[in-house]
N, C-alpha and C positions, 0 to 999 in steps of 0.2 A: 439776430437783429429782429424787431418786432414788425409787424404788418406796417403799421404806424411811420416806425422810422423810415422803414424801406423808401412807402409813399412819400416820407419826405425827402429821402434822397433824390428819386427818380424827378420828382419834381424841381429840384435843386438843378437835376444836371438840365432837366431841358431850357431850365430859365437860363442857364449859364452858360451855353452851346451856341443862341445866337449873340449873346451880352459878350461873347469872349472873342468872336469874329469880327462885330462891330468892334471891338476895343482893340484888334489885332489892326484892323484897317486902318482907324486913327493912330495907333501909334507908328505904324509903317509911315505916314504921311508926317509925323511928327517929329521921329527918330531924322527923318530924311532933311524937315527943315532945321532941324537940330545941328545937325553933323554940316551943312554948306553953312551954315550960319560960322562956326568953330573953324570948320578949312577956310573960311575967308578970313578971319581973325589972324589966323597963322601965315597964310599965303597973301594976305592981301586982296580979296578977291578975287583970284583964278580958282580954278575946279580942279577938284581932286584929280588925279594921274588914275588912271586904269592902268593895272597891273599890266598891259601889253602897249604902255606908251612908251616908245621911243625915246624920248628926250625925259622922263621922269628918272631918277636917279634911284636906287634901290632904298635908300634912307625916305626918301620921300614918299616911296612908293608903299612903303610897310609903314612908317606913321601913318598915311590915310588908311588902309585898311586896319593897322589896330585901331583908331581913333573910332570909326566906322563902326566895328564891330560892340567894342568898347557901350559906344553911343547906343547902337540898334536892342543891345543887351538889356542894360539901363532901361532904356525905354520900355522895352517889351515884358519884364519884369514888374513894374508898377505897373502896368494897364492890366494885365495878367491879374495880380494881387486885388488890385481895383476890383475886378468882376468880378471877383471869388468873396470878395468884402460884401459887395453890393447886392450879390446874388443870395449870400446869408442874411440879411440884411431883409430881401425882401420875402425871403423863405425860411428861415430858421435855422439851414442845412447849410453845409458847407459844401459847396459841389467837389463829386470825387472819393468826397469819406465818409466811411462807414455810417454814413446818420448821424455824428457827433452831434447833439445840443447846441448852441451859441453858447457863449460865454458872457 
């Protein structure tokens, strides 16, 4: 890898270290309204069962957490991709790899 590229890498990642944090934060917050938004649609408005509710019923209990998990994935995935876009985008680099060019 050349001097060049390097310095594009290195700089790639630091722009993408705090662009992927902040994008981690928002999607947590998103993921979150996301997922009660979908458990009310399904339930009506009540709140998801924690895995140690008493009256939550096992069927119920594993819909929300896969639905949950499902959702948080999703989310975290495009905001993830997002930075990594954005971050080439404003640097040339793809944070992470080898220096590769933009396309």
């Amino acid at each position: 890898m050349s001097r060049l590229a390097a310095d594009a890498r290195r700089r790639a990642d630091l722009v993408y270290k705090p662009v992927d944090l902040i994008a981690d934060l928002i999607g947590g917050l998103l993921a979150s309204l996301i997922f009660r938004g979908a458990w009310s649609m399904i339930e009506h408005g009540d709140e998801a069962p924690e895995p140690t509710d008493e009256q939550g019923s096992w069927g119920e209990i594993l819909l929300a957490a896969s639905l949950h998990g499902t959702i948080f994935a999703l989310v975290k995935a495009a905001m993830e991709r997002g930075a990594a876009e954005g971050t080439r985008k404003l640097t040339g680099s793809w944070p992470g790899d080898e220096g590769q060019p933009a396309h």
